[in-house]
TORDOMI-305227 format. One record per residue (C-alpha): x, y, z; residue in one letter; residue number from 1. Coordinates in Angstrom, 3 decimals. Last residue first. Layout:
N
NODE         X         Y         Z  resn  resi
NODE         X         Y         Z     A   NUM
...
END
This chain:
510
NODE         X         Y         Z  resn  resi
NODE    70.959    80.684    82.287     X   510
NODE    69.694    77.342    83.065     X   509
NODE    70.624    76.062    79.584     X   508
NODE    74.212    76.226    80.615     X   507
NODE    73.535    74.528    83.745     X   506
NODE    72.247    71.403    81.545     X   505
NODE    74.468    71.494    78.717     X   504
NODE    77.661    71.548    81.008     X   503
NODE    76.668    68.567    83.199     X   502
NODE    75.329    66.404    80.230     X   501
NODE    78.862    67.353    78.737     X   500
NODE    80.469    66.083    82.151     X   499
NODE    78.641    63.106    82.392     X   498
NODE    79.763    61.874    78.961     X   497
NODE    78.139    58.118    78.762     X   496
NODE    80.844    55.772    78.056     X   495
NODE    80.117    53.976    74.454     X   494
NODE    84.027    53.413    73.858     X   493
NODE    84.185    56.008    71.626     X   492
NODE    82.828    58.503    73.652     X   491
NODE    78.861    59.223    74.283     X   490
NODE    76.370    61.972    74.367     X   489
NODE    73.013    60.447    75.812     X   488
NODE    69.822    61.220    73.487     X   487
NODE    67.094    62.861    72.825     X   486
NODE    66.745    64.479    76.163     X   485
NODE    64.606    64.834    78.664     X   484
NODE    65.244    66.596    81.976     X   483
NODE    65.053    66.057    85.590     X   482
NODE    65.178    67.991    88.435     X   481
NODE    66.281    68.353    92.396     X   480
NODE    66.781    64.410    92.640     X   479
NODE    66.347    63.086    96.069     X   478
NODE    69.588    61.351    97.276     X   477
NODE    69.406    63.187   100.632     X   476
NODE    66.184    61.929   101.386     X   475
NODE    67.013    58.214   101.423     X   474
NODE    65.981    55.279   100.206     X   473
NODE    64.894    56.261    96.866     X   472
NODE    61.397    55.522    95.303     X   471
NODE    59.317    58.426    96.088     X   470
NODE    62.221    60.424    94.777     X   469
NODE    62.117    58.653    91.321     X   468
NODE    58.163    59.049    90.996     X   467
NODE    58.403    62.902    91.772     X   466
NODE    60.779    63.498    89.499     X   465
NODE    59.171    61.687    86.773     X   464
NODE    56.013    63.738    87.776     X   463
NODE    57.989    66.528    87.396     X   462
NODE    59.387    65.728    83.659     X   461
NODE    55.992    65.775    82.840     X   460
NODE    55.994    62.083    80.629     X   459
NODE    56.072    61.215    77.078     X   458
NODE    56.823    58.084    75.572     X   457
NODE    57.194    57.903    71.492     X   456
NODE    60.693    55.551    71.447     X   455
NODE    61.188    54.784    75.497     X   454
NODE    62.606    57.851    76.851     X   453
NODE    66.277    59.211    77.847     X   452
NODE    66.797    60.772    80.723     X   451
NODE    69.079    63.171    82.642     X   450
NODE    68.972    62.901    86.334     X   449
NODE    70.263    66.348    88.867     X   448
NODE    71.417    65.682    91.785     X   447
NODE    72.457    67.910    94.416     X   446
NODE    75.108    69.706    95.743     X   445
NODE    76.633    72.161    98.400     X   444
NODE    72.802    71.730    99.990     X   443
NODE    71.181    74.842   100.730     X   442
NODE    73.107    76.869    98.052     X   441
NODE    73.213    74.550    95.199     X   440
NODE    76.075    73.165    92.827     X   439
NODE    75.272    70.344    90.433     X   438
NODE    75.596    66.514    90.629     X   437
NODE    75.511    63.804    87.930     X   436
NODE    72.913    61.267    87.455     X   435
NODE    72.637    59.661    83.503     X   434
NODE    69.209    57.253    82.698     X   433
NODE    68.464    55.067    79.765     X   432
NODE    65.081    53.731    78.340     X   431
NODE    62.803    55.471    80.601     X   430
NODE    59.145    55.056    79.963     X   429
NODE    58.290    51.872    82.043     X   428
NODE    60.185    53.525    85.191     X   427
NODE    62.823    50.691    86.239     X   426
NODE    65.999    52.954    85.184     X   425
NODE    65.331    55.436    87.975     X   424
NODE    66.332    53.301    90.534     X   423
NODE    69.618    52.035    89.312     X   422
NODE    70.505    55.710    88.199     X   421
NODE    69.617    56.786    91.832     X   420
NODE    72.280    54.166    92.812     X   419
NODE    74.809    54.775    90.072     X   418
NODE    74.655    58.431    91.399     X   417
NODE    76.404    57.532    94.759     X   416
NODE    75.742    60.470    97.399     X   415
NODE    77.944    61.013   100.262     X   414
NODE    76.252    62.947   102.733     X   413
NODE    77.367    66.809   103.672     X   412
NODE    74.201    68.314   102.697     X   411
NODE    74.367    66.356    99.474     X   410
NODE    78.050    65.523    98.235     X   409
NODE    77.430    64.112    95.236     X   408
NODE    80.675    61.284    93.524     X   407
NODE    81.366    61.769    90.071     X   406
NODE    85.063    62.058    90.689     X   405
NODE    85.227    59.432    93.098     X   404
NODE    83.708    57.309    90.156     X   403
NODE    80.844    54.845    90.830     X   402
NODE    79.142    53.266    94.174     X   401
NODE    80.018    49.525    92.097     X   400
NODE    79.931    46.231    93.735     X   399
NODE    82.807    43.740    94.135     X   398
NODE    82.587    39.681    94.978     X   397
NODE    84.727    39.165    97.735     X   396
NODE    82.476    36.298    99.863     X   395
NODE    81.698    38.620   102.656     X   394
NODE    80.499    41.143   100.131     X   393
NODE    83.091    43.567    98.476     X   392
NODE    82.332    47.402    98.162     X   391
NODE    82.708    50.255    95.034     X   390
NODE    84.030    53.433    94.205     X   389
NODE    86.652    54.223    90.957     X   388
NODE    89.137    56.169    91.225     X   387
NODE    91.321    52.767    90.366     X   386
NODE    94.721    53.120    92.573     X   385
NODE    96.373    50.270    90.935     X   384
NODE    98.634    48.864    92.761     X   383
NODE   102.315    47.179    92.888     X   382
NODE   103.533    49.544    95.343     X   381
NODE   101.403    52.403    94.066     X   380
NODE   100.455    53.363    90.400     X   379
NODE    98.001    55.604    90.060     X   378
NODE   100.016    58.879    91.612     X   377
NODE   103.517    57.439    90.752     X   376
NODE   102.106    57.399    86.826     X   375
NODE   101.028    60.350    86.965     X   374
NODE   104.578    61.859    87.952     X   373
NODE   106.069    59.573    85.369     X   372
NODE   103.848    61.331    82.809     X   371
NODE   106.015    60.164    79.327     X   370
NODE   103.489    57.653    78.508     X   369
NODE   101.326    56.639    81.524     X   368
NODE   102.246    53.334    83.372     X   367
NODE   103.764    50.060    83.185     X   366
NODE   100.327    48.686    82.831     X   365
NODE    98.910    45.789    84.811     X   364
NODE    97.486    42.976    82.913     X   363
NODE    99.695    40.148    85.564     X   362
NODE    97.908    41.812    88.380     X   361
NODE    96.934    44.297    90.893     X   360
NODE    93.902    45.990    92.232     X   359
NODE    92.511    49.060    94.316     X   358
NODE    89.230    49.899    94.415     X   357
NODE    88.393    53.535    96.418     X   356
NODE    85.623    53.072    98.929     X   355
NODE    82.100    51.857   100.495     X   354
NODE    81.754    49.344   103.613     X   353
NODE    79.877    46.359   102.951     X   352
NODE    82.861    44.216   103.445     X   351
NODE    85.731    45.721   105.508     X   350
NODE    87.733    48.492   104.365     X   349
NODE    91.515    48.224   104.115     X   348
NODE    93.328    51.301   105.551     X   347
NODE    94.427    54.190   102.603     X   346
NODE    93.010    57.136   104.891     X   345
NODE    90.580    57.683   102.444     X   344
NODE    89.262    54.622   102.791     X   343
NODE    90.570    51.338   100.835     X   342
NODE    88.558    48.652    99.128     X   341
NODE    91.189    45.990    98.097     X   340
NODE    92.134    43.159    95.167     X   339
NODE    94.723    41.277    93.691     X   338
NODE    95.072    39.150    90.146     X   337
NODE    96.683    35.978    89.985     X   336
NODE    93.380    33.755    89.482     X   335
NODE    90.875    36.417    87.715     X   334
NODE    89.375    38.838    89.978     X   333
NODE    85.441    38.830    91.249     X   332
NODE    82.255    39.663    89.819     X   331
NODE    80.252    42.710    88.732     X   330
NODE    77.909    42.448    91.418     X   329
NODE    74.293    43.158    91.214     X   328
NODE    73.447    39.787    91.814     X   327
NODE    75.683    37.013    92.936     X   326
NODE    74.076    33.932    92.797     X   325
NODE    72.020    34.101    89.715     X   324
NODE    75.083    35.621    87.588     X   323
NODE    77.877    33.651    89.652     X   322
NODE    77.785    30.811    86.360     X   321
NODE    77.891    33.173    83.512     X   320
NODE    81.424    34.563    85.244     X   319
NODE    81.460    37.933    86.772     X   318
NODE    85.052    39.132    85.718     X   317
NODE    87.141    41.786    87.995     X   316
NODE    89.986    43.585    86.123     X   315
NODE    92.727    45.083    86.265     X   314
NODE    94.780    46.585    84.172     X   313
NODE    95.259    50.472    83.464     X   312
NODE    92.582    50.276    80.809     X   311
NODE    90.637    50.051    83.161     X   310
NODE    87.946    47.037    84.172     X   309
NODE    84.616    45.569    85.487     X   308
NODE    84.111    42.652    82.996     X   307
NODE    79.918    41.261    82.944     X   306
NODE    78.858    37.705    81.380     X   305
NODE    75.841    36.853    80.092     X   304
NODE    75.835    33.277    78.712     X   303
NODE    73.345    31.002    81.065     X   302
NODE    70.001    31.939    80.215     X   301
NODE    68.891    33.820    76.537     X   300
NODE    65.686    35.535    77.065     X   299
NODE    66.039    35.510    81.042     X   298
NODE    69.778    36.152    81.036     X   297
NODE    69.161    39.430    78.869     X   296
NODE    66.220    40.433    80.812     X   295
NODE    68.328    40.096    84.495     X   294
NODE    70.813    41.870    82.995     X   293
NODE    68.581    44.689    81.571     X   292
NODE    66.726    45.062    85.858     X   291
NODE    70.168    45.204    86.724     X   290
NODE    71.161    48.571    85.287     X   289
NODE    74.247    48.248    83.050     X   288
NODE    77.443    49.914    84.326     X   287
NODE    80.036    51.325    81.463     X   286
NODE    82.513    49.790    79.846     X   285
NODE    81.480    46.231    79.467     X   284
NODE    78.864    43.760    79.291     X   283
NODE    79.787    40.081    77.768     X   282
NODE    77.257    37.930    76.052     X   281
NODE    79.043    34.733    75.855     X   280
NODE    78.069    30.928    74.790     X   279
NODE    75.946    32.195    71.677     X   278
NODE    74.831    29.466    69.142     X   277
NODE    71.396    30.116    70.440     X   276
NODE    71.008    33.870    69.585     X   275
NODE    68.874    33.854    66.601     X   274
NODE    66.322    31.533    68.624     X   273
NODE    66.213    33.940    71.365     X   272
NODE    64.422    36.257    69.269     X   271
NODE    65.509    39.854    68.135     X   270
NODE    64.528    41.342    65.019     X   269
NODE    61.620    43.898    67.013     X   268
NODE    64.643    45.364    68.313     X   267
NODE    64.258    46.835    72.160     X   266
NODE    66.861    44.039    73.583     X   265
NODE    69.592    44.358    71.077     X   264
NODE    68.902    48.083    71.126     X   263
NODE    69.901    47.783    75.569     X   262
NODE    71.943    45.743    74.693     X   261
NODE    73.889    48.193    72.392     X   260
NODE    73.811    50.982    74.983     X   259
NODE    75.109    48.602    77.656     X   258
NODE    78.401    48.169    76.141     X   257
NODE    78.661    44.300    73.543     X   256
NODE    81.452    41.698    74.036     X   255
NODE    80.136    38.952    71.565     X   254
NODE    81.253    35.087    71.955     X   253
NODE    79.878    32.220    70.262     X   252
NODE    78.721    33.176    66.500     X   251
NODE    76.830    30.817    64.277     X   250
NODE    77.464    33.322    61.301     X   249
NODE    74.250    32.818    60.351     X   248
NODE    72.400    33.667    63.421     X   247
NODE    75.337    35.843    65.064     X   246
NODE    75.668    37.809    61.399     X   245
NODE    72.059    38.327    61.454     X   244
NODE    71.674    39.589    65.002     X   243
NODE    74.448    42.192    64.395     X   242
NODE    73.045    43.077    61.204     X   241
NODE    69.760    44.035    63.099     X   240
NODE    71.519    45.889    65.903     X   239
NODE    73.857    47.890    63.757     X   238
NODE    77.389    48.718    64.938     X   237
NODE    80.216    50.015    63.113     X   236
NODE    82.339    48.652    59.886     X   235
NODE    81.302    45.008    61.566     X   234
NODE    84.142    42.581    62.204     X   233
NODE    84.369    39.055    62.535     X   232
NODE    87.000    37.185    64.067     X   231
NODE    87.695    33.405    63.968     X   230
NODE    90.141    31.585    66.279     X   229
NODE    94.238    31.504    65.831     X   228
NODE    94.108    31.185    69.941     X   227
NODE    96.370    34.241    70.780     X   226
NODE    93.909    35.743    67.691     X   225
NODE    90.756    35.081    69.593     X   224
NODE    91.932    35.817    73.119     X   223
NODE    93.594    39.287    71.757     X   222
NODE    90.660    40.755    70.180     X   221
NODE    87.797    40.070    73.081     X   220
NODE    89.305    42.394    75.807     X   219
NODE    91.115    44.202    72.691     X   218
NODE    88.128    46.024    71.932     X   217
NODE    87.716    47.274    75.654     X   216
NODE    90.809    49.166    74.580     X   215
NODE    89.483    51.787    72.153     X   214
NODE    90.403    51.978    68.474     X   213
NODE    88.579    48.004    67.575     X   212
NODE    84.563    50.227    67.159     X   211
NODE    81.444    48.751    67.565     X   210
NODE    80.609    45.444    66.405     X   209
NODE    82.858    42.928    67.398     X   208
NODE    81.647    39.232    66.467     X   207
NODE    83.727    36.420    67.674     X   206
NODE    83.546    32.288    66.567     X   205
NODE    85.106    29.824    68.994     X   204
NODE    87.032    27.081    66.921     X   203
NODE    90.435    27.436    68.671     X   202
NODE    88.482    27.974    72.392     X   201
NODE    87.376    30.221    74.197     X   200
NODE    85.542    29.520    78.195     X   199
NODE    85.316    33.196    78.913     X   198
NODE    87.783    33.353    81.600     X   197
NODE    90.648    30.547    79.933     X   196
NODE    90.639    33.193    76.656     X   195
NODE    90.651    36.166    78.856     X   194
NODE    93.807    34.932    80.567     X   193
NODE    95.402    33.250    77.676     X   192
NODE    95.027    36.608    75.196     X   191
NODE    94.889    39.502    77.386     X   190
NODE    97.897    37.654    79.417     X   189
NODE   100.052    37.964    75.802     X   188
NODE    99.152    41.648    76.078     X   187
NODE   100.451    42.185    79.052     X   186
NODE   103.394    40.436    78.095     X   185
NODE   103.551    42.333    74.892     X   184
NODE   103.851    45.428    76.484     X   183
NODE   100.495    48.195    77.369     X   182
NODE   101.472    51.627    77.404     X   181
NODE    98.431    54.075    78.545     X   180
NODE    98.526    57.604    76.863     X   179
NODE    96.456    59.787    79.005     X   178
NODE    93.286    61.839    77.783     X   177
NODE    92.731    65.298    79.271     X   176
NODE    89.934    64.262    82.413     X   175
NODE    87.649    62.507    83.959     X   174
NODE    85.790    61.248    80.544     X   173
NODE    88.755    61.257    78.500     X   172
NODE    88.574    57.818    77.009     X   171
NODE    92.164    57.127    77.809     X   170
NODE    94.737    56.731    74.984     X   169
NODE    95.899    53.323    74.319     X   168
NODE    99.900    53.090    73.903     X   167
NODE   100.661    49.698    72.202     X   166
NODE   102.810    46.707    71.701     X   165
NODE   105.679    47.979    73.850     X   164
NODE   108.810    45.939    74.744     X   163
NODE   108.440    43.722    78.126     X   162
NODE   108.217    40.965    76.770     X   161
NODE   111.776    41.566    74.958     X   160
NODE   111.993    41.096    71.435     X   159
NODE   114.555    40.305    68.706     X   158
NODE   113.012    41.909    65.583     X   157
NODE   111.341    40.200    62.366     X   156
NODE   112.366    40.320    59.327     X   155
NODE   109.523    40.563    57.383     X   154
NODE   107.334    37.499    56.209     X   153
NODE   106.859    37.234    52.366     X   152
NODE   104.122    39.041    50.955     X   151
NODE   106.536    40.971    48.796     X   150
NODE   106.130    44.721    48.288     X   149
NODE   104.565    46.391    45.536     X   148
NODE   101.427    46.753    46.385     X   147
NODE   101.428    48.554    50.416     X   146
NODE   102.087    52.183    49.736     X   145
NODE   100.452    52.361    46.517     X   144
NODE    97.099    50.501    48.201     X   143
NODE    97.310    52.897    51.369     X   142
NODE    98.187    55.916    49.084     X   141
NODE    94.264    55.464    47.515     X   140
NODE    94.534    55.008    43.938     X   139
NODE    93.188    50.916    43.775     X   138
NODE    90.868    52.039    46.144     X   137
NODE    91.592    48.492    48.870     X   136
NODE    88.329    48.552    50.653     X   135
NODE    88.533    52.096    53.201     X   134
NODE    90.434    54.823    51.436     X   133
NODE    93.188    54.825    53.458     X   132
NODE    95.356    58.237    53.311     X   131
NODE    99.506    57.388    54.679     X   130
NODE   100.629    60.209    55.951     X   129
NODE   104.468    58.972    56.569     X   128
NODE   105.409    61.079    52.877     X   127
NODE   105.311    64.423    54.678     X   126
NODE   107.179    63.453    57.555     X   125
NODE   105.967    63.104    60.694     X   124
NODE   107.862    63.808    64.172     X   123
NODE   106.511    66.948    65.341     X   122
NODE   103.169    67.838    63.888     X   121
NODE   102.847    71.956    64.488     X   120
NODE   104.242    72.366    60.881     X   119
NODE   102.007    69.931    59.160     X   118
NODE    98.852    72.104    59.216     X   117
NODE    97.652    72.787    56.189     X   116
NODE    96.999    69.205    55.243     X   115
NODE    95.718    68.703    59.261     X   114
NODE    91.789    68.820    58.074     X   113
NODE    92.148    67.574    54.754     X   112
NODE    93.709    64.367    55.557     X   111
NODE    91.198    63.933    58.356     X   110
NODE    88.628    63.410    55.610     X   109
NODE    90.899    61.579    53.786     X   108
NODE    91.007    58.798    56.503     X   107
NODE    94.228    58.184    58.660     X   106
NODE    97.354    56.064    58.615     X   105
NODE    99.970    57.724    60.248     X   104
NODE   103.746    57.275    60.686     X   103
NODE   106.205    58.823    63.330     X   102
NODE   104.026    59.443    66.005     X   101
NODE   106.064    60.722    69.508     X   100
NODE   102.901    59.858    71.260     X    99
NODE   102.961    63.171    72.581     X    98
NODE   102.722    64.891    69.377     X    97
NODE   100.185    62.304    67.764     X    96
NODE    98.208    63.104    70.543     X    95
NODE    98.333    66.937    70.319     X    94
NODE    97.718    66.526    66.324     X    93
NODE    94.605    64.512    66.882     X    92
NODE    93.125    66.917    69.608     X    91
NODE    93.753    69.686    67.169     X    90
NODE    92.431    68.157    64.284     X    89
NODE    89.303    66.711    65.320     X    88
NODE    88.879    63.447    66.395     X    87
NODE    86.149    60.981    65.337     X    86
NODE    88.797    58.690    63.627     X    85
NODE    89.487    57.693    67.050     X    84
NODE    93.426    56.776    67.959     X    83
NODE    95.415    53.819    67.739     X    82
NODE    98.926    53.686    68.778     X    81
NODE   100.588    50.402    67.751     X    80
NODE   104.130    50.585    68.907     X    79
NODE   106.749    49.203    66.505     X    78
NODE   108.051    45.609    66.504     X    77
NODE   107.854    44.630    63.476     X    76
NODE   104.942    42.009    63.817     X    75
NODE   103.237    44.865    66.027     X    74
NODE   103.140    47.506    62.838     X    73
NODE   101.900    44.282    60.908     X    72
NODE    99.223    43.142    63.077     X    71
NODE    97.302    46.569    63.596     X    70
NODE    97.661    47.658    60.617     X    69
NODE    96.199    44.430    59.116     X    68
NODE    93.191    45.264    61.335     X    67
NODE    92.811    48.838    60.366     X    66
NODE    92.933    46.975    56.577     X    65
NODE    89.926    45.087    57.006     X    64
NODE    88.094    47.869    58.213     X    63
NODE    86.775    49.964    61.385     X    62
NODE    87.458    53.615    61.246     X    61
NODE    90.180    54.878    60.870     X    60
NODE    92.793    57.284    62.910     X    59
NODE    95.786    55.138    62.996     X    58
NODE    99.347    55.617    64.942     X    57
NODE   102.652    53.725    64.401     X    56
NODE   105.123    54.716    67.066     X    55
NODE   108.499    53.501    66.419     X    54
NODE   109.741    50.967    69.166     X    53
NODE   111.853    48.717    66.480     X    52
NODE   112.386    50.381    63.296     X    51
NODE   110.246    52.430    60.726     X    50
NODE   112.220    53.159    57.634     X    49
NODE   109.859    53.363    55.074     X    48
NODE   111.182    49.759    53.720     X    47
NODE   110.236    48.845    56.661     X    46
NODE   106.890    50.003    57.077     X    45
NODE   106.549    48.445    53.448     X    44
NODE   107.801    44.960    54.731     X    43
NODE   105.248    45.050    57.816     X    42
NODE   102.601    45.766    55.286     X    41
NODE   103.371    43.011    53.119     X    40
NODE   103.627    40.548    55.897     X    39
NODE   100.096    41.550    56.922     X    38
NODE    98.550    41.418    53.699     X    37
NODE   100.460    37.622    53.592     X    36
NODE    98.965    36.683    57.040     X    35
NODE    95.496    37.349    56.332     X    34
NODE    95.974    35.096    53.638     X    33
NODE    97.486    32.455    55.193     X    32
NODE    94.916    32.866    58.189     X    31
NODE    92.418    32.715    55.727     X    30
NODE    90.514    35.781    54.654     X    29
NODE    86.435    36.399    54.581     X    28
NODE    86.105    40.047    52.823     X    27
NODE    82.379    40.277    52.173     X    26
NODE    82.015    42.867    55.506     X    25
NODE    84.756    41.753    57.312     X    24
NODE    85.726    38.731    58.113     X    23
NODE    89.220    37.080    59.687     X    22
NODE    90.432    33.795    59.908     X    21
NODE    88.714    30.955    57.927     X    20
NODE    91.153    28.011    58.330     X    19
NODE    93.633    27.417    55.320     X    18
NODE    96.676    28.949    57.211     X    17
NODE    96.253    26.335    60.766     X    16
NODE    99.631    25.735    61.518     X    15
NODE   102.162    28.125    59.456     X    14
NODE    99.677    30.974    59.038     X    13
NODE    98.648    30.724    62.690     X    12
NODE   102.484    30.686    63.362     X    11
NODE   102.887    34.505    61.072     X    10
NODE    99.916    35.928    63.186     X     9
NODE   101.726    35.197    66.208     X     8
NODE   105.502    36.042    65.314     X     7
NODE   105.498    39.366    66.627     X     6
NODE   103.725    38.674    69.761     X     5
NODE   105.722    38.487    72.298     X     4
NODE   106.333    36.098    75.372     X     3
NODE   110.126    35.973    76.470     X     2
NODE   112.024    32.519    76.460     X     1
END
């Protein structure tokens, strides 16, 4: 029997409909009721005429009824494509246009921008824009669309596992953004794999506070609904209301990006009493310095949890209970997954030694939407060609160098940035710290650290310098400069944007 989803929401509704399912905001739905919004969505889609393997895209921000979206275009078996509401026209319409997009649900404010510009949208119709004015307007097209059909369930497709549930476009941060197909198997092992890894269960209580349109979402997302468990959602994130909801809320897992622990840490609300019902703090998306770790397990012990990961795939998972023994790393793969350091000539490195992670598993993508010749470039034999740098001790646990891409060349010496970065985030005043390479005469590169302070610090940016390359080990990772800013720009999913930090700073150099 294949493993989809269609069906999932609909047996939750069936088995456990009067438990608490869903909350947003003062919206707290059952699993029967979640379930009927959903079933009349998925009957409206098809009563619009979207079939099997349509693309559905959204452009919203995070609300009750993104979620429902999300459930009913997979419960008919369309493709979910969800996209940032941040996006500006142009970059919405070329994704829409290479997703193939044949419905869209999308704020007003985007509304206006592409009203005027429906001729360079491909596969859209006029009346497939659906507007969502977020909390059920009564006159918004959302409510008009969705109102007068019958809550009953739709009728539901004959699926293969291997039929899409969603294309996820990259981040964008080395590059133009690729559309990355996920299938319902992979998505089924999101659900019982990270379920078993973080230690979920039926009753487990999630909080997501930042935003569900980027795939790190789903690393927390799919366990709880595969397992019919509660799921709270914040419009966006705010560190007080985020400590209030887990305090009365009695939350037990949170997947949080180093930015917002690093406010979770700094807010005078904070106390480890608030976070006792807790059993996972999870790090993602981006590295966190060690020295925040280590204050995040001290204040609340035994929950932190890091996930290395793409989007791609694979993962590695550094379980609550490696934490103290295996510092630094960021874990090791989940049972059935694969994993390999390999050189530039594509031999296996030995422990200690630095280069490209490769992995392999049961999460692995089937590739890059309509970019086969991508997709034979990352995918390899079964692997996952990462770009990303890192090393294995002698008991396998992986360590992060960083991206190839961000990688310094110094006077012919490799030079990692997460390193410096690691160094420079233990100065008192800094609060977060970005290291990215420019081009110099003597050297071919050197680094350059951007840096944000602690709220009302002030410091000579040379002595900061100075204090950093004092500190490193060697003399070719000596920072040329440094320079303050207010604060670091940022993607949807939280990733620091080296390469705007990179522009801004040689463009103020002229």
């Amino acid at each position: 029997m294949p493993i989809t989803l269609e069906k999932l929401i609909d047996h939750h509704a069936r088995y456990r409909g009067d438990r608490l399912a869903v909350i947003f905001d003062d919206q707290r739905l059952n699993w029967a009721e979640f379930n009927a919004r959903v079933n009349q969505l998925a009957n409206a889609l098809q009563d619009r005429g979207i079939d099997k393997d349509d693309k559905v895209a959204t452009a919203l921000p995070n609300s009750m009824e993104l979620l429902v979206i999300y459930w009913a275009t997979v419960s008919i078996g369309a493709v979910l494509v969800p996209l940032s509401p941040l996006l500006k026209a142009g970059g919405l319409i070329n994704l829409l246009n290479n997703a193939d997009v044949r419905l869209l649900f999308l704020t007003a404010a985007l509304m206006d921008e592409i009203s005027d510009r429906g001729n360079e949208i491909e596969n859209i119709s006029a009346e497939n824009y659906i507007q969502v004015d977020i909390g059920q307007n009564e006159n918004s097209s959302y409510s008009s669309f969705v109102s007068v059909h019958s809550p009953s369930p739709p009728a539901f497709p004959k699926m293969q596992q291997e039929d899409l549930f969603n294309i996820v476009y990259s981040s964008g941060t080395t590059g133009l953004p690729k559309g990355i197909m996920h299938s319902h198997l992979v998505r089924s092992h999101y659900g019982s794999h990270f379920a078993a890894s973080f230690r979920m269960t039926p009753e487990s209580v999630v909080l997501h506070t930042g935003s569900i349109v980027f795939n790190g979402a789903f690393v927390t997302l799919m366990p709880c609904f595969f397992l019919g468990a509660r799921y709270i959602l914040h419009p966006h994130f705010d560190v007080d209301a985020m400590i209030e909801t887990v305090d009365r809320e009695k939350v037990t897992h949170i997947m949080m990006v180093p930015a917002q622990i690093i406010a979770l840490l700094q807010s005078p609300d904070f106390s480890p009493q608030k976070m006792q019902s807790l059993e996972m703090l999870l790090t993602i998306g981006a590295p966190l310095q060690q020295h925040y770790k280590e204050a995040v397990n001290d204040v609340i012990p035994g929950r932190f949890y890091e996930l290395y990961g793409l989007t791609e795939g694979f993962v590695t998972i550094l379980d609550r209970d490696d934490f103290n023994q295996q510092p630094g790393s960021v874990g090791c793969p989940p049972p059935g997954y694969d994993m390999r350091i390999v050189g530039e000539d594509g031999q296996d490195l030995g422990p200690g030694e630095i280069g490209e992670i490769v992995g392999r598993g049961p999460a692995l993508s089937p590739g890059y939407y309509k970019q086969a010749e991508l997709t034979r470039e990352t995918f390899r034999d079964g692997w996952l060609y990462s770009g990303d740098l890192g090393y294995l001790d002698e008991a396998g646990f992986l360590y992060l160098a960083g991206r190839k891409k961000e990688l310094i060349i110094s006077g012919g010496v490799n030079v990692y940035p997460q390193d410096i970065e690691e160094i420079a985030s233990a100065h008192e005043l800094i609060l977060e710290v970005a290291v990215f390479g420019v081009e110099s005469e003597k050297w071919g590169e050197t680094p350059v650290a951007a840096v944000v302070l602690q709220a009302e610090a002030e410091i000579d940016p040379d002595d900061l310098r100075e204090w950093i390359n004092s500190r490193v080990e060697a003399r070719f990772q000596k920072i040329s400069d440094v320079v303050v800013i207010n604060q670091m720009p940022r993607n949807v999913a939280g990733k620091t944007l080296k390469n705007e930090l990179k522009e801004d700073y040689l463009a103020n150099q002229k």
